[in-house]
N, C-alpha and C positions, 0 to 999 in steps of 0.2 A: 723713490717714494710712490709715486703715481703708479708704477710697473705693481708694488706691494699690494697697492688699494683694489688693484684691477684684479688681480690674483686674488686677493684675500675674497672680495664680492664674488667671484666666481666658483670659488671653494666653497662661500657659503652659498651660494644656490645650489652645487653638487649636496652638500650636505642634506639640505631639504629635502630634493629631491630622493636620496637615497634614504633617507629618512620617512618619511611619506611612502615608498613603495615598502621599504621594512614593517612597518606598521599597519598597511593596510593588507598584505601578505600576511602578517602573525594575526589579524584580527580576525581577519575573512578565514583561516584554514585550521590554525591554529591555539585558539583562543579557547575554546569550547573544548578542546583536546587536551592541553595542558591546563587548564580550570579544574576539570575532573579527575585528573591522574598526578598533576604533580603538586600544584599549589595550594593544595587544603591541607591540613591537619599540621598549620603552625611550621610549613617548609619557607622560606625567602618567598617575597612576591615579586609579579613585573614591576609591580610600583616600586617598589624597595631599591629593585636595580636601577632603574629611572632616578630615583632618587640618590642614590650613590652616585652614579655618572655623572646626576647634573652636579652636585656637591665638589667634586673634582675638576671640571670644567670651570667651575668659580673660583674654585682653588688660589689666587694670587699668589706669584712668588716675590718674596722678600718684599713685600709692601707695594710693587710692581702695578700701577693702576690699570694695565693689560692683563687680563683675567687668562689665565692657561689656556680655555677655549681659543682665545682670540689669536694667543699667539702660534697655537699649534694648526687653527684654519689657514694661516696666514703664509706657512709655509711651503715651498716649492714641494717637497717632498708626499705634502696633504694632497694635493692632486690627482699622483699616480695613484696613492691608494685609494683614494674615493672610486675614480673611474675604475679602479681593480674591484671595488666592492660594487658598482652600479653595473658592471655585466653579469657576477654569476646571482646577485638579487633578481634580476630583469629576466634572467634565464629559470629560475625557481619561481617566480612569478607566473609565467609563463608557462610552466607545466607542471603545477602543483593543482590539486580539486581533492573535494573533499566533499563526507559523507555524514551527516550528522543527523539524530534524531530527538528528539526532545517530548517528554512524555506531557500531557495535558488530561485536567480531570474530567473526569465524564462523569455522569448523574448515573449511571448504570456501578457505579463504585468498585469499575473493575483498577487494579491497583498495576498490574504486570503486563505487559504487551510483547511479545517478541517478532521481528519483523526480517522477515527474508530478504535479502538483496541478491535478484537476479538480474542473469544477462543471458539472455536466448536461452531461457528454462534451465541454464545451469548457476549454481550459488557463485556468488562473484568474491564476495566476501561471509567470513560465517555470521549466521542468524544477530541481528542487535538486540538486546531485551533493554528497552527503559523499563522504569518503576515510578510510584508512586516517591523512593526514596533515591532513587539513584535517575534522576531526571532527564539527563542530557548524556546520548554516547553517540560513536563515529570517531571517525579516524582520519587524517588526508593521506591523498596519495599524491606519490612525488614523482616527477620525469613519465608525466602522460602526454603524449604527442596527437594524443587524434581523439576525438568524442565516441563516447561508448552510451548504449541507451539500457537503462535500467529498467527495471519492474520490483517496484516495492510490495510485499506481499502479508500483512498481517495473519500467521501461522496461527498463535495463540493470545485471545480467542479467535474461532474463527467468526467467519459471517463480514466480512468488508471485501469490498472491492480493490483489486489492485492496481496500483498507481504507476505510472509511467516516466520516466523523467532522463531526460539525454545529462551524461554526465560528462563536460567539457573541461581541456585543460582550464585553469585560473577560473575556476567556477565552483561553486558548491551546494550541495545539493541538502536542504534545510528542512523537514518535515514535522508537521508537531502530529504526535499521537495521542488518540486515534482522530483529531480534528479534521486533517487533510487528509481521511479517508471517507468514503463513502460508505455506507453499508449495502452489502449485496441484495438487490431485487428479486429476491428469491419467490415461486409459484410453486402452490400449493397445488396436485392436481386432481379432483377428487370425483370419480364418476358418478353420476344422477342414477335415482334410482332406474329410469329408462333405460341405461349403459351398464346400471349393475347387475340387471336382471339376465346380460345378455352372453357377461363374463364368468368364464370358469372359474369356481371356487382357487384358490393357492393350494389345496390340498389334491385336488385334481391331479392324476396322473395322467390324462388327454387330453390337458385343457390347452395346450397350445395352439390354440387356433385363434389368436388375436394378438397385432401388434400394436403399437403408439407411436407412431412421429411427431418431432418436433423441428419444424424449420426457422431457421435465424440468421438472418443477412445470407442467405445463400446456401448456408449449411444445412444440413439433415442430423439430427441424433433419431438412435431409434430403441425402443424397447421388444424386445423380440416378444417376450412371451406375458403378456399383458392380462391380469387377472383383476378379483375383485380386491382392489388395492387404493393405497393413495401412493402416488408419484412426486416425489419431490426434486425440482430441477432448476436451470436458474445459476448455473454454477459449475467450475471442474470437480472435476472429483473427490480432489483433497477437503474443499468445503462443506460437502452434503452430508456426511453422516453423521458428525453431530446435532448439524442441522436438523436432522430430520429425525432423529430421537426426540431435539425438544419439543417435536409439533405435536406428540401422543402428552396433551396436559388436559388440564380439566377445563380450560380456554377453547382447545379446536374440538372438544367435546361438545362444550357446551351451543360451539359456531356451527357442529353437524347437526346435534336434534333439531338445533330451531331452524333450519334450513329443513328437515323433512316435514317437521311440525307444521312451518310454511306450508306442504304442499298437501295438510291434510293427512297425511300419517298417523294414525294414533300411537300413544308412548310402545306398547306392547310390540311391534311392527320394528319402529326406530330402532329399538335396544339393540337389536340382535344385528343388525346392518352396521351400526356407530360400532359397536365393540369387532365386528371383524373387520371394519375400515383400519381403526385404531392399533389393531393385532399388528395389519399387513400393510407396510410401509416399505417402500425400495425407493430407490435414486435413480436418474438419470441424467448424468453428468453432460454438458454445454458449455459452449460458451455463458460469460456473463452478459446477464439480460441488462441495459441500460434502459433509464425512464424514456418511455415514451415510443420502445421498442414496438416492432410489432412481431407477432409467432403466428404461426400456423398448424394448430394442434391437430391430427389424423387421427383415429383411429376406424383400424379397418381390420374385416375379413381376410384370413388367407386362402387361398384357392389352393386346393390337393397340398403340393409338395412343394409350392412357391413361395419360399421363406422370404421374396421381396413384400410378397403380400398384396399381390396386383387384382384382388376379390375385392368383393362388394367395402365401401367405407360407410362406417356407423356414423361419422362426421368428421368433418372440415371446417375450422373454423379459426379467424384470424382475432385475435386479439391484443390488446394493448398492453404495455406494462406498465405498472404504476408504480411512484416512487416510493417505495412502501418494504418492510425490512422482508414481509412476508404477506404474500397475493395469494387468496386462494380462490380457483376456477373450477366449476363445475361444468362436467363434460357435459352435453345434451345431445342426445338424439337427435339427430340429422333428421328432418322431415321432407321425403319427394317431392 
């Protein structure tokens, strides 16, 4: 009898235990996966089987005041199968992770988001789209042995910054969108009338004789052939062109006349400058700027046939970046 009680108590803490890792296994990996795909639209729930199982385990036979439960913990043979069910639990624990995203409203009333998951600039998995209707998607993955680091990538819309996150076995990786993104610190770059006086027309067919640098943590991007334009940068590549469609509004209009107006410009003057600023918009792809960055904007003279562009610079100049969706800087004349 004592042999039974020792047994039985030990079965029941197996139980728990495998119980406990069952459960915190299906919640953490699984839960949010099967929620969206199997359990809606009036299919069985967990609960339901929960409640069948327990119903059974209460079970009494023939009036028996040893509840089935009790009797089936109690047996020798409950043992092997628990410890049989508490390695490949512990082993699925162990190298299951998972990937989940979850949509969040934004004041901007964007309703759709799709979001890239990369791993060293290649798709790891394809694109997630939440909605406004369809809230929560991801998937786990199973028999991962070693930690992989990702980059979360907001595609559509653009304009956010991309997120980082090491994906480790028995771990998962939870984002709400677009919350746990930042929006990209995008610069506006727009040369003063002093810089624009000194720039080739876009129509120009000789006007190559001025470039633009941008330095960042160490890097150089550069624009080769640098006219009367605005420059939008701040960004790889895939981000900047719609970007920089939205910035031709009647907003960065209205931000250029009163910046020349500022400088004593009469309207007659302005017009003709803002409308071919407005026209002549290119990109220049970077790294992403983060608050509080610093850049180093060049633009310079090229000498004869020196496309490095080692001639005279119109300016140098370092400045900040602010945490701001869209920064715009106006280039100045460098003064000896």
């Amino acid at each position: 009898m004592a042999t039974d009680k020792i047994r039985y108590r030990l079965n029941l803490i197996l139980l728990l235990v495998v119980g406990f890792f069952a459960t915190l296994w299906f919640y953490r990996h699984l839960r949010l996966y099967v929620t969206e795909t199997v359990l809606l639209g009036g299919s069985i729930t967990f609960w339901t089987l929960w409640k069948i199982s327990s119903s059974l385990l209460n079970w009494t036979i023939g009036g028996n005041r040893k509840t089935l439960g009790q009797q089936l913990i109690g047996k020798p043979w409950a043992t092997e199968y628990l410890m049989l069910a508490l390695f490949p639990l512990a082993f699925l624990y162990a190298t299951t992770a998972s990937v989940y995203l979850s949509y969040e409203e934004t004041q901007s009333g964007q309703s759709t988001f799709e979001v890239a998951v990369l791993n060293r600039g290649n798709p790891y998995i394809p694109p997630i789209t939440v909605t406004s209707v369809k809230r929560v998607a991801g998937r786990p993955f199973f028999l991962n042995f070693g930690s992989i680091d990702l980059e979360y990538r907001i595609v559509n819309p653009k304009g956010y910054q991309s997120l980082q996150k090491r994906l480790a076995p028995w771990e998962a990786n939870f984002l709400r969108v677009p919350r746990d993104f930042q929006k990209l610190n995008l610069v506006r770059l727009v040369p003063s009338p002093a810089v624009y006086s000194k720039l080739p027309r876009v129509e120009d067919p000789a006007g190559n004789r001025y470039y633009l640098d941008i330095e960042h943590k160490g890097t150089r991007f550069r624009l080769e052939n640098f006219r009367r334009q605005i420059v939008y940068t701040g960004a790889p590549e895939g981000d900047l062109p719609i970007l920089s469609e939205k910035g031709n509004s009647t907003l960065l209009r209205r931000e250029l006349d009163d910046y020349l107006a500022g400088l004593g410009f009469p309207h007659k003057n302005r017009e003709p400058v803002v409308a071919e600023l407005l026209k002549n918009t290119t990109r220049l792809a970077s790294t992403e700027f983060q608050n509080k960055d610093k850049i180093i904007v060049i633009v310079g003279e090229k000498s004869g046939d020196d496309s490095q562009g080692n001639g005279k610079q119109l300016l140098k100049t370092v400045y900040e970046i602010e945490d701001n969706a869209m920064q715009t800087i106006w280039l100045e004349l460098q003064h000896d």
